[in-house]
C-alpha positions as CSV (number, residue, x, y, z in Angstrom):
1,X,21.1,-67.8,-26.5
2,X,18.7,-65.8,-24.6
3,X,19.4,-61.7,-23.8
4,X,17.4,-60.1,-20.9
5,X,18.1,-57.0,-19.7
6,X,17.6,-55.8,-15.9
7,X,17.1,-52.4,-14.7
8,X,18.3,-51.6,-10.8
9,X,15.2,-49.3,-10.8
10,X,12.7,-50.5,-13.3
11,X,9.4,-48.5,-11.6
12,X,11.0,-45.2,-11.8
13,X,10.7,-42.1,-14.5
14,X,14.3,-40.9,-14.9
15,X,14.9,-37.6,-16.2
16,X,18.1,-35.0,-17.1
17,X,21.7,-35.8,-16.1
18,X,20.7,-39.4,-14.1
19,X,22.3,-42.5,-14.9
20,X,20.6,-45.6,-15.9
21,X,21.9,-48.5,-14.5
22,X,21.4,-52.3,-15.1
23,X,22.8,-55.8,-16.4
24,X,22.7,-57.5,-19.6
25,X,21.9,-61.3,-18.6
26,X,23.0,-64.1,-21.4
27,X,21.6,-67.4,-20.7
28,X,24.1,-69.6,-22.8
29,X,23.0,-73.3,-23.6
30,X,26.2,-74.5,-25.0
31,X,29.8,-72.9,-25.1
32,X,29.3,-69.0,-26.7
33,X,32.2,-67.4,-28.4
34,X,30.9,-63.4,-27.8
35,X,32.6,-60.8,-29.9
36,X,30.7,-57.5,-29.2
37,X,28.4,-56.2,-26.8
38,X,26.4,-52.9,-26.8
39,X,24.1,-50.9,-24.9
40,X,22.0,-48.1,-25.9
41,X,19.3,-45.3,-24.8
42,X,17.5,-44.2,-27.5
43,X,14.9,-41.0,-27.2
44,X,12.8,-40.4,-30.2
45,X,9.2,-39.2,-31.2
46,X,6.8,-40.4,-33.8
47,X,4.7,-37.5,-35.9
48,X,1.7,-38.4,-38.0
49,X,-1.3,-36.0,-39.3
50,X,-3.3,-36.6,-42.0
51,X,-3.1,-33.6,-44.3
52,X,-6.9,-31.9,-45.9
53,X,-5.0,-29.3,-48.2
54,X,-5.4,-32.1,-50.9
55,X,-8.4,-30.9,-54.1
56,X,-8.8,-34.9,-54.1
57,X,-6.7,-36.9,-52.1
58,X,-5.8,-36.6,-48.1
59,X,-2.8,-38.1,-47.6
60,X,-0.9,-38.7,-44.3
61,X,2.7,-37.1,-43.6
62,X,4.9,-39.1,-40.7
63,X,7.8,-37.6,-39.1
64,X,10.5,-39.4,-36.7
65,X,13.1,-37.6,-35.1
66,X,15.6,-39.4,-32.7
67,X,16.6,-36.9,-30.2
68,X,18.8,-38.8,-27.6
69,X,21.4,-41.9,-28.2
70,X,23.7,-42.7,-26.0
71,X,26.0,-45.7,-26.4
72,X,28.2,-47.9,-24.5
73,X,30.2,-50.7,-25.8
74,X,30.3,-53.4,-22.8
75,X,32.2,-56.4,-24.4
76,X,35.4,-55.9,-25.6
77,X,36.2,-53.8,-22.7
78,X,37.6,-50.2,-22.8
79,X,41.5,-51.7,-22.3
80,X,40.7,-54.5,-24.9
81,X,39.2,-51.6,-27.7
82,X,42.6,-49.5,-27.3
83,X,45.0,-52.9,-28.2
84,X,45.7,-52.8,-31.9
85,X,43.6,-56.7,-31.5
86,X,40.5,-57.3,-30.5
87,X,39.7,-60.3,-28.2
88,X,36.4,-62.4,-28.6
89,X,35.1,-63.4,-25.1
90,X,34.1,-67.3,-24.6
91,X,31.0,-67.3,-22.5
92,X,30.4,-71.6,-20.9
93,X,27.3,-72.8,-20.4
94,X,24.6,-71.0,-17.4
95,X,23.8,-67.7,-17.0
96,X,26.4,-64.6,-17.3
97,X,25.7,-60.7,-16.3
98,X,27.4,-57.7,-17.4
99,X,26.7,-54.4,-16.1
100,X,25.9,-51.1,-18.0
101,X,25.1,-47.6,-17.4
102,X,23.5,-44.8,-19.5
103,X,23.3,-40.8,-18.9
104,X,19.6,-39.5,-19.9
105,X,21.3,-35.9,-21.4
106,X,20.9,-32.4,-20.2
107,X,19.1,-31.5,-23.7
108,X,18.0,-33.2,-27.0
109,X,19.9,-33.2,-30.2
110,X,18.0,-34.1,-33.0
111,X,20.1,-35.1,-36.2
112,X,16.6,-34.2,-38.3
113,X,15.8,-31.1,-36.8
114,X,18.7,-28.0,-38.4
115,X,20.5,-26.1,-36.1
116,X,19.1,-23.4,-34.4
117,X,15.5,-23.9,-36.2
118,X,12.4,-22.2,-34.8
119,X,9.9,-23.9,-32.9
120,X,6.3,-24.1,-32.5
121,X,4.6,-20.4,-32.1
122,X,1.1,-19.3,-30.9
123,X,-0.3,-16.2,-29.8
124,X,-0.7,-17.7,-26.7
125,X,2.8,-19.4,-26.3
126,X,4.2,-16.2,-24.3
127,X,5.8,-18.1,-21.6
128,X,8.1,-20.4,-23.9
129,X,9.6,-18.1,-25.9
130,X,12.3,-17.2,-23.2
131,X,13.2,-20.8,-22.7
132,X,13.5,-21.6,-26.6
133,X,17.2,-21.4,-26.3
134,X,17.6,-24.8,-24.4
135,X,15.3,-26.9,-25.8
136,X,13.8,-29.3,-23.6
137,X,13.4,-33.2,-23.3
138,X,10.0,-34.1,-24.3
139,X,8.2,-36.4,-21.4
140,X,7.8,-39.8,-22.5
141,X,4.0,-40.3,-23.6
142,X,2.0,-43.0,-25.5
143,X,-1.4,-43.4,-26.6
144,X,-2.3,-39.7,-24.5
145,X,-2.7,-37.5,-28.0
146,X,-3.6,-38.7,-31.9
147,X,-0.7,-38.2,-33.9
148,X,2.1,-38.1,-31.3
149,X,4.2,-40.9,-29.6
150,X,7.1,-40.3,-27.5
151,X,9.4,-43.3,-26.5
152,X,12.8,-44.0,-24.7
153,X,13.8,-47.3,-24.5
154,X,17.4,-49.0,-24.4
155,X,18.1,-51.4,-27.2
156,X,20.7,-54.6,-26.7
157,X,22.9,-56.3,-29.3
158,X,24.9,-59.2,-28.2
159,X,27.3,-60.4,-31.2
160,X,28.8,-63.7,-31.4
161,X,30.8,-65.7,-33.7
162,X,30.3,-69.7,-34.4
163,X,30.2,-70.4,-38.0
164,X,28.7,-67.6,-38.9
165,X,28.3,-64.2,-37.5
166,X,25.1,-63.6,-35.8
167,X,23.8,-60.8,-33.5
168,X,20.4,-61.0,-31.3
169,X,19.0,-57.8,-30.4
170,X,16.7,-57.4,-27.2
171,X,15.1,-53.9,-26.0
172,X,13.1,-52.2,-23.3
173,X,10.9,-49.0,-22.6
174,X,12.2,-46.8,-19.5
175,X,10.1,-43.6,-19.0
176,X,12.0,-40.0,-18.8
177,X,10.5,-37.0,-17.8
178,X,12.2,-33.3,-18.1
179,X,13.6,-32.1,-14.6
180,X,12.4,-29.2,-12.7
181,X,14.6,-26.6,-12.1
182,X,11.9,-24.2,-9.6
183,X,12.9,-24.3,-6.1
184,X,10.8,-27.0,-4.2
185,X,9.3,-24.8,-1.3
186,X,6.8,-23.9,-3.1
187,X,4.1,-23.9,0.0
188,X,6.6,-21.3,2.0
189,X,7.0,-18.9,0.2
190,X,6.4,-14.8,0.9
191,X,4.1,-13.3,-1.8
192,X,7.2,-10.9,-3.2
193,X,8.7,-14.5,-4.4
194,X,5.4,-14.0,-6.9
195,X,7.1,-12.4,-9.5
196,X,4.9,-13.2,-12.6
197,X,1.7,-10.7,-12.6
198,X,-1.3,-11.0,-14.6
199,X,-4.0,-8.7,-13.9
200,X,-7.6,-7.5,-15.1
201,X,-10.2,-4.7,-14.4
202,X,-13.7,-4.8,-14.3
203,X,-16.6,-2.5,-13.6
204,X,-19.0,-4.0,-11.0
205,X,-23.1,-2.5,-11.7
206,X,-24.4,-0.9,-7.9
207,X,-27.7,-1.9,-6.7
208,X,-30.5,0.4,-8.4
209,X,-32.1,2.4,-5.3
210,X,-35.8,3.4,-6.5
211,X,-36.7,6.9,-5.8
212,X,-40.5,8.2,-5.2
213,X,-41.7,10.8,-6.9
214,X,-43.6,13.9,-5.2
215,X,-46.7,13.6,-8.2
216,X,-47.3,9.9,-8.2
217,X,-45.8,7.4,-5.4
218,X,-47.4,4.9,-8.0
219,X,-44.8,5.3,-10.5
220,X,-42.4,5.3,-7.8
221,X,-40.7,2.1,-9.1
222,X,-40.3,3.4,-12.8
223,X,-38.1,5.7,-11.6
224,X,-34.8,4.8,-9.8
225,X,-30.6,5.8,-9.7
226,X,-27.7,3.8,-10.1
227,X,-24.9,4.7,-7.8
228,X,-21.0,4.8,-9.3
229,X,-20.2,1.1,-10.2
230,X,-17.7,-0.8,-8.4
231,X,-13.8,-0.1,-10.3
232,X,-12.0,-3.4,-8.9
233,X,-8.4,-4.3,-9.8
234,X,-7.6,-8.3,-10.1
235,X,-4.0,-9.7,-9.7
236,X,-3.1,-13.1,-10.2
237,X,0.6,-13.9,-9.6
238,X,2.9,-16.6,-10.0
239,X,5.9,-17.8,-9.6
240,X,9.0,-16.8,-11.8
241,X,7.8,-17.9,-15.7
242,X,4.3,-18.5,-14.6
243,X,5.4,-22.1,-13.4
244,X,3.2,-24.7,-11.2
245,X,4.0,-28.2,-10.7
246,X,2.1,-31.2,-11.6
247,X,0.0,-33.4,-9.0
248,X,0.6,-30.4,-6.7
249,X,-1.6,-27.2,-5.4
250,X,-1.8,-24.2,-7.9
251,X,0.9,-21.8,-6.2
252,X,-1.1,-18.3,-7.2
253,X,-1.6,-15.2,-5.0
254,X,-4.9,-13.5,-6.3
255,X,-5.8,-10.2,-4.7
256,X,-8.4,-7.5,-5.9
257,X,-7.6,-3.6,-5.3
258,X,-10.2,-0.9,-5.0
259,X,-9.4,1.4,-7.5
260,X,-12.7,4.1,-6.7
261,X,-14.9,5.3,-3.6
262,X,-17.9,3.4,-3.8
263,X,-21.5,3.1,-1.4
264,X,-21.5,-0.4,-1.2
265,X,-20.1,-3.9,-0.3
266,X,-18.1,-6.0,-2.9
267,X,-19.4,-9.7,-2.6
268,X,-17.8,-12.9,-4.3
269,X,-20.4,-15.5,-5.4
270,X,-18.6,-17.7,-7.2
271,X,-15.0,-18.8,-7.7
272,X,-14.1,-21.4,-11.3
273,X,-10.7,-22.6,-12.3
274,X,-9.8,-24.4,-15.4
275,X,-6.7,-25.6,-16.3
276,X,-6.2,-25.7,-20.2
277,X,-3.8,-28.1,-22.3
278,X,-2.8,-27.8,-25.9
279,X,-0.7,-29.9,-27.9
280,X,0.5,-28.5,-31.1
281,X,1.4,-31.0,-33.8
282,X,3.3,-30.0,-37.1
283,X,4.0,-32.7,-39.6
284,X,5.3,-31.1,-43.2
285,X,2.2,-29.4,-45.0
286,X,-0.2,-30.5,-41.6
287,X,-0.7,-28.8,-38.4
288,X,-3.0,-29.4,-35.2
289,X,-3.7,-29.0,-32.0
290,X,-5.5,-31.0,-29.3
291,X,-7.4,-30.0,-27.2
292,X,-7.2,-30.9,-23.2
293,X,-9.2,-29.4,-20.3
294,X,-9.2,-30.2,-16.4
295,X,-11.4,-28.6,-14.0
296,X,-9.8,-27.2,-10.7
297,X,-12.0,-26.1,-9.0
298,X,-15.6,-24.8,-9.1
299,X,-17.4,-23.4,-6.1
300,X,-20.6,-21.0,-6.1
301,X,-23.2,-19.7,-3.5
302,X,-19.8,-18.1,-1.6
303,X,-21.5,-15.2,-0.4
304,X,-18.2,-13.5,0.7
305,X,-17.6,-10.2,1.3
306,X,-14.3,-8.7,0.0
307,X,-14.0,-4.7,0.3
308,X,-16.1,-3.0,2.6
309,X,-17.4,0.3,1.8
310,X,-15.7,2.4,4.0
311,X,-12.4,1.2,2.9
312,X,-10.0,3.7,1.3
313,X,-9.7,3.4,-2.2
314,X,-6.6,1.4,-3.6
315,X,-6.8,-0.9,-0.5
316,X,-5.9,-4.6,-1.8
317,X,-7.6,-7.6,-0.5
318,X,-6.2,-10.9,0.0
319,X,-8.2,-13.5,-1.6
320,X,-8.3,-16.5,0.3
321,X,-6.2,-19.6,-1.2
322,X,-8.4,-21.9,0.7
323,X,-10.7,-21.3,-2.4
324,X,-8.1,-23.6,-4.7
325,X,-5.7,-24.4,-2.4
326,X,-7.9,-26.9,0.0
327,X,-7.1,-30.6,-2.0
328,X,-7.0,-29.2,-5.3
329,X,-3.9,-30.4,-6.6
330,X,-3.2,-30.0,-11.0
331,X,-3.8,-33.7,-12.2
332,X,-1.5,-36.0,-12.2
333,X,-2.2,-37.2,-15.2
334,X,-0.5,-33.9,-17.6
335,X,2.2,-33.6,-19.1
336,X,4.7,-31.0,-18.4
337,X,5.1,-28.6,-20.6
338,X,7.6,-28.4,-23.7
339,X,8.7,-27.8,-27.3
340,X,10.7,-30.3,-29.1
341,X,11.0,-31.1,-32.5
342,X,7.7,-30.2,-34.1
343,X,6.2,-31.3,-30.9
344,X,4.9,-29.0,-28.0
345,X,2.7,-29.1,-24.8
346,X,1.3,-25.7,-23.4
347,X,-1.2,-24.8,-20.6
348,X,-3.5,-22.0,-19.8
349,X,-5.3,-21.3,-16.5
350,X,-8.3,-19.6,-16.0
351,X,-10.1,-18.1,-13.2
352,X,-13.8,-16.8,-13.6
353,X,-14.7,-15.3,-10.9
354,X,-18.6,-14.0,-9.5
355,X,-18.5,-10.4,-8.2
356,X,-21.9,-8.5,-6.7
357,X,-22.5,-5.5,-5.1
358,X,-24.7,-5.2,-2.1
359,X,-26.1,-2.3,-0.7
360,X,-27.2,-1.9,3.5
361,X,-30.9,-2.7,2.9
362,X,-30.0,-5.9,1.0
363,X,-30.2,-4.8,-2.6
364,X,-28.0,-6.7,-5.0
365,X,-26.7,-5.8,-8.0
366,X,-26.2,-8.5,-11.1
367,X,-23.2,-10.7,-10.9
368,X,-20.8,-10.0,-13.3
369,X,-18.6,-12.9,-13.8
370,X,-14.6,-11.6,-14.6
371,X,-12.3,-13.9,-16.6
372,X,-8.5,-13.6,-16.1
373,X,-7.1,-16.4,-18.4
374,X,-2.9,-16.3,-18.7
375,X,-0.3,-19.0,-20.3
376,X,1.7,-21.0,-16.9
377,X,4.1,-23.5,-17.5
378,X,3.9,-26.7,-15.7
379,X,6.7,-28.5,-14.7
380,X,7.4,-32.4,-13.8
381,X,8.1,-32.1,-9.9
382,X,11.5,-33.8,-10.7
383,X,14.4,-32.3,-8.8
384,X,17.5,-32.2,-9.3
385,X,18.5,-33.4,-6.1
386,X,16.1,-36.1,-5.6
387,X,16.7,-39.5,-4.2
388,X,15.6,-43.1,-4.8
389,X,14.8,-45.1,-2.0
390,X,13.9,-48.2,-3.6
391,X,13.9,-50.5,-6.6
392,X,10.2,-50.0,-7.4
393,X,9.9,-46.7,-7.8
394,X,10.7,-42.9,-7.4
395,X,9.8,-41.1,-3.7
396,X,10.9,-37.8,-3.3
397,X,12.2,-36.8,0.1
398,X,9.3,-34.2,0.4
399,X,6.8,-37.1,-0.8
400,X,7.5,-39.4,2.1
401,X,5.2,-40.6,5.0
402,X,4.9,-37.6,7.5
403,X,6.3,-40.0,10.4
404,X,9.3,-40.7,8.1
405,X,9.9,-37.1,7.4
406,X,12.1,-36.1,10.4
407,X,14.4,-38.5,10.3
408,X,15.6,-38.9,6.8
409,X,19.2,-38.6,6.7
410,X,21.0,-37.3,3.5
411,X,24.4,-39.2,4.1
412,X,23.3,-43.1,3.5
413,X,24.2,-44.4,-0.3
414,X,21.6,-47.0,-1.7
415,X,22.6,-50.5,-2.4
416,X,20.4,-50.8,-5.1
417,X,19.4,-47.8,-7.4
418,X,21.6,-45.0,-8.1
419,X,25.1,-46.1,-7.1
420,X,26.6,-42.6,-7.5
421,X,24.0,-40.3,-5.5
422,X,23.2,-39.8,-1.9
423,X,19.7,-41.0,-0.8
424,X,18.1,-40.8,2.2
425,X,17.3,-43.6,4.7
426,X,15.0,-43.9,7.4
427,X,14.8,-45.5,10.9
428,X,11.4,-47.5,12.0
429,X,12.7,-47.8,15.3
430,X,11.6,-45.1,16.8
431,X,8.2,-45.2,15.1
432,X,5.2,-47.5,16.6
433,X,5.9,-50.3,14.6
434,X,6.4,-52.7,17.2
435,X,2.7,-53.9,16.7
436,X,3.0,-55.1,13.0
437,X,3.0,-59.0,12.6
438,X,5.8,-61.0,11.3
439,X,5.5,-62.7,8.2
440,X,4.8,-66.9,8.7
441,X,8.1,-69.3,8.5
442,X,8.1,-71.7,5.7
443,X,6.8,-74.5,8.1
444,X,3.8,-72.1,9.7
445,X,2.8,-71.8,6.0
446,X,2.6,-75.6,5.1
447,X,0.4,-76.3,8.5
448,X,-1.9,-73.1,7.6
449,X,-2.2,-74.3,4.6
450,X,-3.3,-77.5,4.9
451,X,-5.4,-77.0,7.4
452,X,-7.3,-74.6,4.8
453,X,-6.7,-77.4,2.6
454,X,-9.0,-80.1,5.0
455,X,-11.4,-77.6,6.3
456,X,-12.5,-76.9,2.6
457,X,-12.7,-80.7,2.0
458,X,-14.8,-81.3,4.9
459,X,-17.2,-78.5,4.0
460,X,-17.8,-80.2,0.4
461,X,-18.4,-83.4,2.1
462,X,-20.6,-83.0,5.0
463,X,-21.9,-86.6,5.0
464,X,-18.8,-87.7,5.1
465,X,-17.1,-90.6,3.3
């Protein structure tokens, strides 16, 4: 007997509360007699570090913790389980389906892990510790960091009874990301909806302006003043719990007060942003942390003026978003962020930014280049209310073609895919489509190719026969 097992969507990364559904398929050579048949989701990581506290030996600690299993019983049925006797189900020869569906949960519970038991902590880690109450589900990932493997999959057993009692087992990976729970219009909102502030100061030098002397106009350059530096104010802010969203621009409103009267103009030069990953790892004894980086953005030579001199002081510039928000978009390769089980992602951002002060004759003072580094959780771009609009993968409703945009309607229920969720459909007709050719008929095809077939013959034999 053969087990496969079919999954309506197989392309698509499932996440909290969302039902997986699919068939078990039995391919039966001779008559079957089927007692029992089960369908599973199982969620569990893999932990290994190799640990240096040894005088002599290293040795390597392994952890596994299984954090989500949900089962389902498909043969006997729910009626047949609540009779006092259970009924084995003949299966004849061909091919036979049976249907299954499995909930991805809210949260995980690990059996290994006790209740209530503290996470992960770093210095740094000041945007989890808010969310530690609810742990999250850890994003499926494999072969990304040394040490960590994170799988879901749904395991099969089919049980049947001839002579002896045998059961064959069949599984399959599905991938399962953690939802996000931000409001998706995240390109519309008004800069209060920034709630998260981080925020630096820095002290900008003034151009030197030399000064002659009355005894000497030689030594005219030795001697020279400084006017009052440049006090500047920076303030990044983000949306509520420093969130952003993978594969999608860095939501941030950046401004920079004036916080003194200065004689000169405030230039930017240069504008970096680096996005920071860290993986921390505890196995017993052993602990690490890798190491990711992405670069942003990184633009120099920008020349561009921010506060003018005559501005009053504590006037706050807008710095313009085109500077990270013109197609820089967070990789679409990280993870989002969260702590699970031994097992955490985290991500800092930081911004280095060029400032220079110019004076009206053209002097310049030296750039000093400002950091402002803070903790921001990213999140998977998952809603809650997202729909599935085929059986290859996952497109959001805010993710489809701009000409499909306006007429998606919210009312039309998938035939294949999630059976229990509204998805949205949309109509080609009123699109210029009309062009696009229709594929060959099964006759068309046999002429094209054989044609192809003589032309190539002839073209190997030019002399002929």
């Amino acid at each position: 007997m053969e087990v496969t097992i079919e999954l309506d969507n197989p392309g698509t990364i499932f996440s909290n509360g969302e039902k997986i559904y699919g068939n078990v398929l039995l391919y039966c050579p001779t008559t079957v007699i089927v007692t029992k048949i089960t369908a599973s989701l199982i969620g569990e990581s893999e932990l290994g570090l190799t640990d240096t506290l040894g005088l002599l030996v290293n040795w390597k600690q392994q952890e596994k913790h299984r954090f989500v299993q949900d089962s389902r019983v498909i043969v006997p049925s729910r009626q047949k389980q609540d009779g006092s006797k259970r009924e084995s189900l003949t299966l004849a020869f061909g091919y036979h389906s049976f249907e299954f569906a499995l909930t991805v949960p809210e949260s995980p519970e690990c059996c290994s892990c006790p209740p209530n038991s503290p996470v992960l902590s770093s210095k740094y880690d000041i945007v989890e510790k808010s969310n530690r109450s609810v742990p999250e589900l850890p994003p499926s990932m494999s072969n990304l960091i040394k040490g960590a493997d994170v799988s879901y999959h749904i395991d099969v057993a089919v049980t049947t009874r001839n002579i002896f009692k045998t059961t064959a087992k069949k599984s399959t990976n599905v991938k399962i990301w953690p939802i996000d729970k931000q409001s998706r219009s995240l390109m519309n909102m008004f800069p209060h909806a920034f709630s998260c502030a981080k925020t630096v100061q820095a002290s900008i030098m003034a151009p030197s302006t030399p000064v002659p002397t009355q005894n000497n106009t030689r030594e005219a350059h030795l001697i020279s003043t400084v006017p009052q530096p440049a006090e500047i104010l920076i303030s990044a802010r983000f949306l509520p719990k420093f969130n952003l969203t993978r594969d999608r621009r860095v939501a941030m409103h950046l401004t920079v007060e004036k916080l003194n009267a200065f004689s000169h103009e405030l230039h930017l030069s240069s504008f970096q942003m680096l996005l920071v990953g860290y993986t921390d790892i505890k196995v017993g004894t052993a602990k690490n942390t890798e190491l990711s980086c992405w670069t942003i953005q990184s633009l120099s030579n920008l020349n561009m003026e921010i506060i003018a001199a005559s501005e009053d002081t504590h006037t706050e510039h807008i710095i313009d978003p085109g500077l990270w928000d013109d197609g820089a978009k967070l990789p679409e390769e990280i993870l989002p962020s969260f702590s699970c089980c031994n097992l955490s992602r985290r991500y800092e951002l930081e911004i280095s930014m060029g400032f220079q002060c110019r004076g009206p004759n053209g002097q310049a003072g030296r750039v000093l280049y400002v950091q402002l580094r803070t903790p921001v959780r990213i999140s998977s771009g998952i809603f809650p209310d997202r729909q599935i609009t085929s059986s290859s993968g996952d497109m959001l409703v805010d993710e489809m073609p701009i000409m499909f945009q306006d007429d998606v309607s919210m009312h039309e229920r998938v035939q294949n895919g999630f059976r229990d969720q509204d998805v949205p459909a949309y109509d080609v007709a009123g699109h210029d489509l009309a062009d696009t050719p229709l594929p060959p008929t099964y006759d068309e095809a046999i002429l094209v190719s054989m044609d192809e077939k003589l032309a190539k013959e002839r073209n190997s034999n030019p002399g002929g026969w």
